[in-house]
Backbone as CSV, one residue per row, in Angstrom:
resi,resn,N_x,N_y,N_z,CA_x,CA_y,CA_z,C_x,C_y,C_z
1,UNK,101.829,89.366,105.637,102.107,88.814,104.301,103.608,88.810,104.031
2,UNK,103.714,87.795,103.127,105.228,88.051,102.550,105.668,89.001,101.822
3,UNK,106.839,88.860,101.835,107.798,89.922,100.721,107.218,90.313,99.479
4,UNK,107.055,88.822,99.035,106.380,88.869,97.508,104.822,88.971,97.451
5,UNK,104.148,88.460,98.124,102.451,89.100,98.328,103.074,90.345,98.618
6,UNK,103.203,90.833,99.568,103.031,92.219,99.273,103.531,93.139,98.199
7,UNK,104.572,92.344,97.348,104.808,92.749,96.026,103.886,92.597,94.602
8,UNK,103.445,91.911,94.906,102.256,91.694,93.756,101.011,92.454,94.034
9,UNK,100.809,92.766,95.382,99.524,93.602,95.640,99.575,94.721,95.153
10,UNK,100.963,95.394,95.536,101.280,96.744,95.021,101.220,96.526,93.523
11,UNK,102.211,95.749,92.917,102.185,96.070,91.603,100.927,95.732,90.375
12,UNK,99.688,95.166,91.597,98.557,95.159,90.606,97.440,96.372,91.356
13,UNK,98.029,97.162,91.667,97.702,98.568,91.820,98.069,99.724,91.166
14,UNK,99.356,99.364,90.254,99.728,99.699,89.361,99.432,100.344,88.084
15,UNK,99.473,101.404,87.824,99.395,101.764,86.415,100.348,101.273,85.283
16,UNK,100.145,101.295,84.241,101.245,100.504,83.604,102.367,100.986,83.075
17,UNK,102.390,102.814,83.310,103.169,103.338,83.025,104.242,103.732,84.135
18,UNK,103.651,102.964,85.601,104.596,103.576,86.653,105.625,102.514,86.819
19,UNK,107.057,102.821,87.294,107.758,101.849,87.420,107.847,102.219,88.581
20,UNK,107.536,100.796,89.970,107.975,100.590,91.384,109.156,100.594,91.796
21,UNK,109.880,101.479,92.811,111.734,101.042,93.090,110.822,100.765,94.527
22,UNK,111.517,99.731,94.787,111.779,98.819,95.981,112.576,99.580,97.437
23,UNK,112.007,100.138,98.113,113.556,100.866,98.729,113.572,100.019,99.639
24,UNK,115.098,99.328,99.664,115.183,98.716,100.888,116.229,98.922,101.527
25,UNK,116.225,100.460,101.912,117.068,100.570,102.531,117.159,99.888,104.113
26,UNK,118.441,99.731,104.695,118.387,99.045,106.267,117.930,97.528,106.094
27,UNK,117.325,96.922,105.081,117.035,95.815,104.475,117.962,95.034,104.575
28,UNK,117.879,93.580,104.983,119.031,92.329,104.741,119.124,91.800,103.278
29,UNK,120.159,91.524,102.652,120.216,91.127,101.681,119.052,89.803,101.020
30,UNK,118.965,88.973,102.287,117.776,87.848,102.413,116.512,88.246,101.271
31,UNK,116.191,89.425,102.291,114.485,90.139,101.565,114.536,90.695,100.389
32,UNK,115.822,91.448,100.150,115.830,91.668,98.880,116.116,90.648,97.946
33,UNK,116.650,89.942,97.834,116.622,88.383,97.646,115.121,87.871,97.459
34,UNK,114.361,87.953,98.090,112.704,87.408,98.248,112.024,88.401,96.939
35,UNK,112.295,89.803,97.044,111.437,90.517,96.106,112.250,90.469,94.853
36,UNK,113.135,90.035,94.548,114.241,90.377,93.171,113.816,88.843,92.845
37,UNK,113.743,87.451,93.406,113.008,86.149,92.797,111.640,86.615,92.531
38,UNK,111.075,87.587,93.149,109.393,87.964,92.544,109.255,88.520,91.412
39,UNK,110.703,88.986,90.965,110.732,89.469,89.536,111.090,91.522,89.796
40,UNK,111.557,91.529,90.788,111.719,92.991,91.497,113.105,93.252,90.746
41,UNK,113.184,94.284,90.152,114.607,94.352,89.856,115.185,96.132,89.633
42,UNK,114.023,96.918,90.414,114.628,98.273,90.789,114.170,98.347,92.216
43,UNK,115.695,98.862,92.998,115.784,98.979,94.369,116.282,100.265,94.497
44,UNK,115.797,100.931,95.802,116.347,102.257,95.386,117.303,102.447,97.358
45,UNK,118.414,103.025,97.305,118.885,103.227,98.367,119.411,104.510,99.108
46,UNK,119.959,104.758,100.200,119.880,105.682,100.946,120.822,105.830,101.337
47,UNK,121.999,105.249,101.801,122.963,105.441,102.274,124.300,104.999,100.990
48,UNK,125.366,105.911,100.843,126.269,105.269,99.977,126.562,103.937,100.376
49,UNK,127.174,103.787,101.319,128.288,102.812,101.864,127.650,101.336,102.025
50,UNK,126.005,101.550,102.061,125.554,100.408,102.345,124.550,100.234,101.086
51,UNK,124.652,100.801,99.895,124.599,100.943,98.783,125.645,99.882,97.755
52,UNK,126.852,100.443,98.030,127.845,99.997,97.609,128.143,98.390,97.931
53,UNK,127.869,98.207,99.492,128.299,96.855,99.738,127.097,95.954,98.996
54,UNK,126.087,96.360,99.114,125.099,95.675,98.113,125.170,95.328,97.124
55,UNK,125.662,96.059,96.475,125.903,96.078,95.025,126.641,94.916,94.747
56,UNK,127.805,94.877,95.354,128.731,93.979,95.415,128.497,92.691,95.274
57,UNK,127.361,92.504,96.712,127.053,91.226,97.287,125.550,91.157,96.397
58,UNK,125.026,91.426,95.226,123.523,91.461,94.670,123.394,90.702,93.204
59,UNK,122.526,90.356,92.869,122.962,90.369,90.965,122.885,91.686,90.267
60,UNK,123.798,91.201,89.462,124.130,92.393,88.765,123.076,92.895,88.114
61,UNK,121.867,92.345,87.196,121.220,92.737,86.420,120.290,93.715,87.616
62,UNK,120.567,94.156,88.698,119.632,95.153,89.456,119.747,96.590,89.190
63,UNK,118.875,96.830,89.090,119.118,98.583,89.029,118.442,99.495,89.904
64,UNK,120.070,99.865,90.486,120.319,100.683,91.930,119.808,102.144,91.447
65,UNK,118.904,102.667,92.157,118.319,103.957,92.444,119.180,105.039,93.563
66,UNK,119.691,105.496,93.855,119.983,106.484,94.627,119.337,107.817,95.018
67,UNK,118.598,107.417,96.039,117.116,108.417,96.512,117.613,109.188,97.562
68,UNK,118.449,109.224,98.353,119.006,109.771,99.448,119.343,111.241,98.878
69,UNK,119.891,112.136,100.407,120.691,113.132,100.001,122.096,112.752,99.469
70,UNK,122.749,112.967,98.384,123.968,112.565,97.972,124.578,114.018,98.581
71,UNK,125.943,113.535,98.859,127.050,114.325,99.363,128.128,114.116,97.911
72,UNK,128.583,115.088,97.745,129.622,115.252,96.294,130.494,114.062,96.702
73,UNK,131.098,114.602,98.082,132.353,113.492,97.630,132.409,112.228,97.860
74,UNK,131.134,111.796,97.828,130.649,110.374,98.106,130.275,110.074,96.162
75,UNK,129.722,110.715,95.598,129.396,110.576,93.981,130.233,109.491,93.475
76,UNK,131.895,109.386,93.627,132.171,108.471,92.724,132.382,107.003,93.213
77,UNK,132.104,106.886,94.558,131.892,105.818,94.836,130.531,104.646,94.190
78,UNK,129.393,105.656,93.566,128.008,105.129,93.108,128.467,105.305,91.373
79,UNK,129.459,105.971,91.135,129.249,106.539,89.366,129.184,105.008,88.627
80,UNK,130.240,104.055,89.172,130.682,103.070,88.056,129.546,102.472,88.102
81,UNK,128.353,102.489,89.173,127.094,101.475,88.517,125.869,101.724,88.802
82,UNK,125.263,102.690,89.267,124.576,103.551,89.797,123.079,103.715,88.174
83,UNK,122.187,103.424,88.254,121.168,103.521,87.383,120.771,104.455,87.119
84,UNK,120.031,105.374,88.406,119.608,106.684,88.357,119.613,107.298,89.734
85,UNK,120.019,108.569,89.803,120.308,109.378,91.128,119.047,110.277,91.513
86,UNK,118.056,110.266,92.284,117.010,110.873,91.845,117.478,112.233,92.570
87,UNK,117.746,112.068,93.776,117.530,113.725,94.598,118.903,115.000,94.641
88,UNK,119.245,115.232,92.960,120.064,116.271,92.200,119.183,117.464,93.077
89,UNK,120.120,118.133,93.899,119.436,119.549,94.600,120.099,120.728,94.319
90,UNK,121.194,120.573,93.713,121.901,121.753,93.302,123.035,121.264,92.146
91,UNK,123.332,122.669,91.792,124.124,122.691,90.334,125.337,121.728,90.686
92,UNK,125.862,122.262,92.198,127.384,121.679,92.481,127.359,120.083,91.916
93,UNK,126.325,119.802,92.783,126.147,118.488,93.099,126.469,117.561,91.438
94,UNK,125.486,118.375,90.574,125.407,117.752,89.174,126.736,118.027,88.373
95,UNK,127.163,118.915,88.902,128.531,119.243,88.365,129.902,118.157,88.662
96,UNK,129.744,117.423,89.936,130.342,116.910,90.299,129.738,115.221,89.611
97,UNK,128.736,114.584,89.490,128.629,113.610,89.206,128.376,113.667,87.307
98,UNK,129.127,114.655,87.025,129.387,114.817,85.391,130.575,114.390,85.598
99,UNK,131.302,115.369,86.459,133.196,115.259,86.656,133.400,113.579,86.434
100,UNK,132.330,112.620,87.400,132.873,111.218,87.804,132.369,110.742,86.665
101,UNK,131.036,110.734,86.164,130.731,110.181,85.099,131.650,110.262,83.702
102,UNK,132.490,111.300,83.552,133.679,111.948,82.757,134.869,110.387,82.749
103,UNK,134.775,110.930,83.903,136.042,109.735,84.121,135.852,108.177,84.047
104,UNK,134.694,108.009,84.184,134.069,106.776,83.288,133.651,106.503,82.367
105,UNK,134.059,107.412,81.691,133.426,107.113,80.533,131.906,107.150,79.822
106,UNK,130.805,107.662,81.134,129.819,107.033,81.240,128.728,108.311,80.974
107,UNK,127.296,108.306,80.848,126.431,109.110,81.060,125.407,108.490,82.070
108,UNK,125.277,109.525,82.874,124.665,109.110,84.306,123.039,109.500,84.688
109,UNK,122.359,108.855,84.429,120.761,109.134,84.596,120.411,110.009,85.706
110,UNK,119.995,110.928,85.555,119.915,111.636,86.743,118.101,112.371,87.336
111,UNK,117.500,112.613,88.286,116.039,113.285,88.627,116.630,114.750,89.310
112,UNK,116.742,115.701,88.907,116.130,117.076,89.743,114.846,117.184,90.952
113,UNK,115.683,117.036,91.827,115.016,117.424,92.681,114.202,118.554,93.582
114,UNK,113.079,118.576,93.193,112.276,120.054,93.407,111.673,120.171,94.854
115,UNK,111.629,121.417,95.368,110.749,121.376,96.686,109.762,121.914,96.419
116,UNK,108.102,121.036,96.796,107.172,121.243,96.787,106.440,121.258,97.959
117,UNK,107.378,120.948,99.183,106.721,121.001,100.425,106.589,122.311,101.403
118,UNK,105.752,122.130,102.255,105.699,123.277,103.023,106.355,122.739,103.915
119,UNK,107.432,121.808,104.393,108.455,122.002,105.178,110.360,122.385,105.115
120,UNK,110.978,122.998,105.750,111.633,123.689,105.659,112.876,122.730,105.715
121,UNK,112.277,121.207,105.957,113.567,120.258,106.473,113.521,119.469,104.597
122,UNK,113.073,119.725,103.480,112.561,119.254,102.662,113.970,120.098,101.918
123,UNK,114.558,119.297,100.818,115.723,119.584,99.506,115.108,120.080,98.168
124,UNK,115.514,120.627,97.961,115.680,120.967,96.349,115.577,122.352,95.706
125,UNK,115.486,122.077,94.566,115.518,123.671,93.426,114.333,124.285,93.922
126,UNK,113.847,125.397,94.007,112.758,125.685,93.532,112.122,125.801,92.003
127,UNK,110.959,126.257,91.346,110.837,125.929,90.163,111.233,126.560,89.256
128,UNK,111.433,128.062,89.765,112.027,129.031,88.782,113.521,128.735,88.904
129,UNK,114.055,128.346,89.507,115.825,127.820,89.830,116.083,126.958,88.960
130,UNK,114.998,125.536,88.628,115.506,124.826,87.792,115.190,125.225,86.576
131,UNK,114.181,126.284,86.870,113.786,126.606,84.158,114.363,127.760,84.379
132,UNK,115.668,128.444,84.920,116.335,129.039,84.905,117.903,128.438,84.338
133,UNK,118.030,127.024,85.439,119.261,126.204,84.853,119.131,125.257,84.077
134,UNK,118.570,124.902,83.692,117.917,124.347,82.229,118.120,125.389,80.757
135,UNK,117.715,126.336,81.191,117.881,127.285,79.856,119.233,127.831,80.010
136,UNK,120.137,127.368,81.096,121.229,128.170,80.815,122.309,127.055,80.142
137,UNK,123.160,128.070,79.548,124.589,127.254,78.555,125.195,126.327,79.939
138,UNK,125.371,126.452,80.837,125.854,125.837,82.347,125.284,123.780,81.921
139,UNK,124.161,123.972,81.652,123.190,123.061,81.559,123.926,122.062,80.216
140,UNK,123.965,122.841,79.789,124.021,122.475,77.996,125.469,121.353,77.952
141,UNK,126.424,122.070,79.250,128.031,122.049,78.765,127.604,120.561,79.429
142,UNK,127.356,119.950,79.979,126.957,118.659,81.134,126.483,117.723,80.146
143,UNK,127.704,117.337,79.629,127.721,115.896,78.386,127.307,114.686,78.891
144,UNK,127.733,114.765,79.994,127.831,113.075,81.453,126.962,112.846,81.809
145,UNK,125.796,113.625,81.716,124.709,113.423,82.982,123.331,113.737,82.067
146,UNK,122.470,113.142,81.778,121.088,112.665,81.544,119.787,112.963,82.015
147,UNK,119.213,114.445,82.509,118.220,114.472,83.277,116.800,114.088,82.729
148,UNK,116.537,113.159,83.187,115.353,111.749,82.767,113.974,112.801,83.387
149,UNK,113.844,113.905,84.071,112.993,113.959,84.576,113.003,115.042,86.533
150,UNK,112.093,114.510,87.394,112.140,114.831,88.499,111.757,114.645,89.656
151,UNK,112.209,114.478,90.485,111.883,114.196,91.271,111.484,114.870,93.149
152,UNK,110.182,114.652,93.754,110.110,115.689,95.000,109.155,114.850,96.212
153,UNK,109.269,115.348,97.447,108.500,114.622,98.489,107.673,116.075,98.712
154,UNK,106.080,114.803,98.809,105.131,116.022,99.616,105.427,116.596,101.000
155,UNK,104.755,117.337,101.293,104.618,117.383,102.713,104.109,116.602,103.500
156,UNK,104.327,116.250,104.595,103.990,114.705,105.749,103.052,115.774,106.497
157,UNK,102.042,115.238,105.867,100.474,115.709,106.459,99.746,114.885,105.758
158,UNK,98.481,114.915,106.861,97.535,113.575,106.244,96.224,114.705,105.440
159,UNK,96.328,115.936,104.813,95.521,116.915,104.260,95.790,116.271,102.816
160,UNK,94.713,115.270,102.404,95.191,114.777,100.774,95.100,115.772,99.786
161,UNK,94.166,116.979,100.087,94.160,117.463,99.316,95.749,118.534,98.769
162,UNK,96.294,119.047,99.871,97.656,119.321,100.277,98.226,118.514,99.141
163,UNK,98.590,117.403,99.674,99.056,116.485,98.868,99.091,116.416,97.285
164,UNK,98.138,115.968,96.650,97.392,116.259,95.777,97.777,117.698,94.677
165,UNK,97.766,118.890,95.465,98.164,120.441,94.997,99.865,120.330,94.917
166,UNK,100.428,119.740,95.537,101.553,120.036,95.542,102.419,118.481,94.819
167,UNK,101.462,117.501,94.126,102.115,116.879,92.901,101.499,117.205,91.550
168,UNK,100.285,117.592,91.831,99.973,118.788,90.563,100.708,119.513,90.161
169,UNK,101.289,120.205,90.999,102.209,121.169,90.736,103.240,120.926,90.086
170,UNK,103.912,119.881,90.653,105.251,119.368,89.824,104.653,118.744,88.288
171,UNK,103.566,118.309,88.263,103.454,118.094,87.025,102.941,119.203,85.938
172,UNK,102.517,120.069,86.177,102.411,120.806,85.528,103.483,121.764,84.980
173,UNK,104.556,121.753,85.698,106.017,122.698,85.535,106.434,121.342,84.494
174,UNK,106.691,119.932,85.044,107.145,119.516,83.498,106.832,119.384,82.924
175,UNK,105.058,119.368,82.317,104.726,119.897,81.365,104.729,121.267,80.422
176,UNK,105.047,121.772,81.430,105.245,123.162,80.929,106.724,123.583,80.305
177,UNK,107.221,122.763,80.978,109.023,122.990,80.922,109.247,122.590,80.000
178,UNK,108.457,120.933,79.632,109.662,120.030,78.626,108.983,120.656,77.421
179,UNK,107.538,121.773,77.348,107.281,122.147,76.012,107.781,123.148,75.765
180,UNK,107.981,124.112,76.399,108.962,125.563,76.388,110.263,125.232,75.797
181,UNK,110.644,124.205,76.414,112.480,124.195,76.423,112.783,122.453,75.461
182,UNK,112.023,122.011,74.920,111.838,120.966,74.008,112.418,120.110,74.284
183,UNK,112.479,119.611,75.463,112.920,118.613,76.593,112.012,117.337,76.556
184,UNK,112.240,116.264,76.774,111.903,115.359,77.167,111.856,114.574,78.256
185,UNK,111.293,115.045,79.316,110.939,114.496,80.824,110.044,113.790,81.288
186,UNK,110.590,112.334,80.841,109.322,111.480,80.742,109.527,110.865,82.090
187,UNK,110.341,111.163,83.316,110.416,110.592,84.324,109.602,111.259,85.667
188,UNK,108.907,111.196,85.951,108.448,111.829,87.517,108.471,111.040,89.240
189,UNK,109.100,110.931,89.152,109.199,110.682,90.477,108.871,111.304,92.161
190,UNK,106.931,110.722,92.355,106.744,110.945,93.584,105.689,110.309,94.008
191,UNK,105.674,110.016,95.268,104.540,108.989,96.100,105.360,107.578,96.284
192,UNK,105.311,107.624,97.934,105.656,106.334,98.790,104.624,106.196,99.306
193,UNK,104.708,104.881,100.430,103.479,103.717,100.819,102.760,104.705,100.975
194,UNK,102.344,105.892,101.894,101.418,106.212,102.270,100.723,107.186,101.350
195,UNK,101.641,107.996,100.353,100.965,108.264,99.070,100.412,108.149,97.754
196,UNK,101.113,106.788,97.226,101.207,106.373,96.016,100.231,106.656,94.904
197,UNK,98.697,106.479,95.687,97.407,106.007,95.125,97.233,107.738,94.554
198,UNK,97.536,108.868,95.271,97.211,109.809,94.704,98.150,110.591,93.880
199,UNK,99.704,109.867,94.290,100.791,110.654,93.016,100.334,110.099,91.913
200,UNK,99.849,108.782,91.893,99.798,108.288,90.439,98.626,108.898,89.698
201,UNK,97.367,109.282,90.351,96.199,110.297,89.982,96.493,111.488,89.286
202,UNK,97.943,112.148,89.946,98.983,113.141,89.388,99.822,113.239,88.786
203,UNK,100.440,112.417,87.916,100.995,111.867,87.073,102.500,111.452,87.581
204,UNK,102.486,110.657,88.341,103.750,110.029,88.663,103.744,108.735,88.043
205,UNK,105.097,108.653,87.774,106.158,107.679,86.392,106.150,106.934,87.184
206,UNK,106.704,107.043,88.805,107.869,106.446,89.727,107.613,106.533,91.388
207,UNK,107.420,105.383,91.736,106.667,105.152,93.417,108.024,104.812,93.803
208,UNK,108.497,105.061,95.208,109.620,104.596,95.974,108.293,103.996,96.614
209,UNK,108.740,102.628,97.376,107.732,102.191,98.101,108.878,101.277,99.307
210,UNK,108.375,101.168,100.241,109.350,100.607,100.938,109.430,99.517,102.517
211,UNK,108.241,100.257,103.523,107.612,99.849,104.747,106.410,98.585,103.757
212,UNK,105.803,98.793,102.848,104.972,98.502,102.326,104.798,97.431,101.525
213,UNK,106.463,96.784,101.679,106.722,95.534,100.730,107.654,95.244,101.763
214,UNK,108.499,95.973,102.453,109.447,95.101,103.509,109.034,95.140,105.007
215,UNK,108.321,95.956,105.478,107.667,96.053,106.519,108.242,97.027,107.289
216,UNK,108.230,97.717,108.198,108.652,98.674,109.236,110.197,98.528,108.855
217,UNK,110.662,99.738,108.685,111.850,100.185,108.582,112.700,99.360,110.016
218,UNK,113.594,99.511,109.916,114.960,98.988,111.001,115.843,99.908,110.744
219,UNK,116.037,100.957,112.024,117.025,101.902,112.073,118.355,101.275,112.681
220,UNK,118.258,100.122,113.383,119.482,99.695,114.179,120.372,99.013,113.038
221,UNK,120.597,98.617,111.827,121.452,98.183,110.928,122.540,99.262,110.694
């Protein structure tokens, strides 16, 4: 199927509260081109540099996701247009894309990124780390930066139920969190192609989807 059939399949699988990012990363500008005329207009990416040249070469009205591991001193290269940063894994990190957002003038949408997996190659806070820095003044002083929510990858096992327990989980901490600490975390971010059907069972906001609308990744770009 095409770009766009396979964009409409997904998005009438859809709940109406989830919003789809497109990841196309390693993607030619062409295809993204094909799904952004289908009416696609959140893409989410992986690499700065090939982030950036996109941007450049894209319409503007797109809104760039940044799902990757971010490196600090790569941050202000994405600050001036950057939508939302989902995978925030540590304080530094957020500290630093306040600094850039500072200097733009700007407030920067940001996802906390939690580890819920049982693998060890997997990023983020744990849960008491983040309703620890949340309740602290550290949190408070961070004028620049916007945390919409959160974001985490399961573990890569085909045990759905696995699966399943461990986006429960994240939803239940922001439920728990945004009522404790009178927060508003209306963003969740989790489930790609091969999970989607059951993050959204678990209350996910936000599908990265990607093999599944562009077809098999391409590592040689």
């Amino acid at each position: 199927m095409s770009v766009k059939e396979n964009l409409i399949q997904i998005k009438n699988a859809l709940s109406s509260n989830v919003t789809l990012v497109a990841v196309s990363k390693t993607k030619p500008n062409e295809m993204i081109m094909e799904a952004y005329e289908a009416g696609q207009r959140d893409f989410g990416e992986n690499y700065v540099q090939e982030l950036v040249d996109k941007q450049q070469q894209l319409p503007k009205d797109i809104q760039w996701h940044f799902i990757g591991h971010l490196q600090s001193n790569k941050v202000k290269l994405i600050v001036p247009f950057v939508y939302l940063i989902h995978g925030v894994d540590s304080v530094k990190l957020l500290q630093e894309i306040n600094k850039q957002a500072q200097k733009n003038n700007k407030v920067i949408n940001c996802l906390l990124q939690l580890f819920i997996a049982r693998e060890e190659t997997k990023f983020g806070f744990s849960f008491e780390e983040c309703a620890n820095f949340l309740r602290s003044e550290l949190f408070s002083q961070l004028k620049n930066v916007k945390i919409l929510g959160f974001m985490a990858m399961a573990s890569n096992t085909d045990d759905e139920g696995q699966i399943r327990k461990e986006f429960r989980s994240l939803k239940e901490f922001s439920d728990k969190t945004s009522s404790i600490l009178q927060l508003n975390f209306s963003v969740l971010s989790y489930g790609m192609s091969n999970d989607y059907k059951i993050a959204m069972e678990e209350g996910s906001t936000m599908i990265r989807i990607g093999s599944s609308i562009f077809g098999a990744r391409n590592y040689t770009t």
